[in-house]
C-alpha positions as CSV (number, residue, x, y, z in Angstrom):
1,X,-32.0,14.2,0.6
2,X,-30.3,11.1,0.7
3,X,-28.6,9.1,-2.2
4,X,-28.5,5.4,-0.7
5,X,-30.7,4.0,2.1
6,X,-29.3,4.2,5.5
7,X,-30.3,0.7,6.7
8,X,-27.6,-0.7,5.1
9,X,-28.0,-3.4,2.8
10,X,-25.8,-6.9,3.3
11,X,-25.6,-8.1,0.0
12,X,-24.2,-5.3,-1.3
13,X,-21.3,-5.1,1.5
14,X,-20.3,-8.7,1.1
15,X,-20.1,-8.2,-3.2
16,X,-18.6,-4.8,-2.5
17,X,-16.2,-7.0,0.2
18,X,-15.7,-9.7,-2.5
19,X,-14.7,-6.9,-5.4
20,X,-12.2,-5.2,-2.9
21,X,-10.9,-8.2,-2.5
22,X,-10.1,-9.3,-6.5
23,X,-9.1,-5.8,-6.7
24,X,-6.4,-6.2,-4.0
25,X,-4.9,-9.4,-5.2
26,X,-4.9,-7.9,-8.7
27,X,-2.9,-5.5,-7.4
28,X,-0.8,-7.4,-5.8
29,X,0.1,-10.0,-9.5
30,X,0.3,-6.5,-11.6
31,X,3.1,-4.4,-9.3
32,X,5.8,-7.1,-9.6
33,X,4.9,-7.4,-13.4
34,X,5.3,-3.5,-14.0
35,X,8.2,-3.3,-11.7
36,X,10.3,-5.7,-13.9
37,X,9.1,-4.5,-17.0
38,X,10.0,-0.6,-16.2
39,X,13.2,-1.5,-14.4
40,X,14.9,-2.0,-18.1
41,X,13.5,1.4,-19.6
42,X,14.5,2.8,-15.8
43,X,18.5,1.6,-16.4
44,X,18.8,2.6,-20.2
45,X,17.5,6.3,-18.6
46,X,19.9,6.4,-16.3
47,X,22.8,5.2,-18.2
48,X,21.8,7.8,-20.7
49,X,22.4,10.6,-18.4
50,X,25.8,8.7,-17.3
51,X,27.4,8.9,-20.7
52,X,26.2,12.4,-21.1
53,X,27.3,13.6,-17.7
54,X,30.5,11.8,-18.6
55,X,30.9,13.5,-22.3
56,X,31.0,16.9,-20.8
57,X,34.1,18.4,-20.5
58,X,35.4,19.2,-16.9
59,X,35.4,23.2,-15.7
């Protein structure tokens, strides 16, 4: 039984090419975005477990 034609159909490799494509710039725009926009919540957590590393008393 088989779910898609084996002869292979062009149009749908070159709109399947083209969405691949948008998909990979996408990608590309959004990872600097999230990067920058994390790296603030990504200090204040580590700082956080500075001060309380730091409040502890020595043993």
């Amino acid at each position: 039984m088989e779910l898609a034609p084996m002869d292979g159909n062009v149009e749908e490799d070159k709109t399947y090419n083209n969405l691949l494509k948008k998909f990979k710039i996408a990608v590309l725009f959004t990872l600097p975005v999230f990067i920058i926009s994390m790296s603030a919540m990504f200090a204040l957590m580590c700082t956080n477990i500075l001060q309380r590393r730091l409040q502890q008393p020595f043993q």
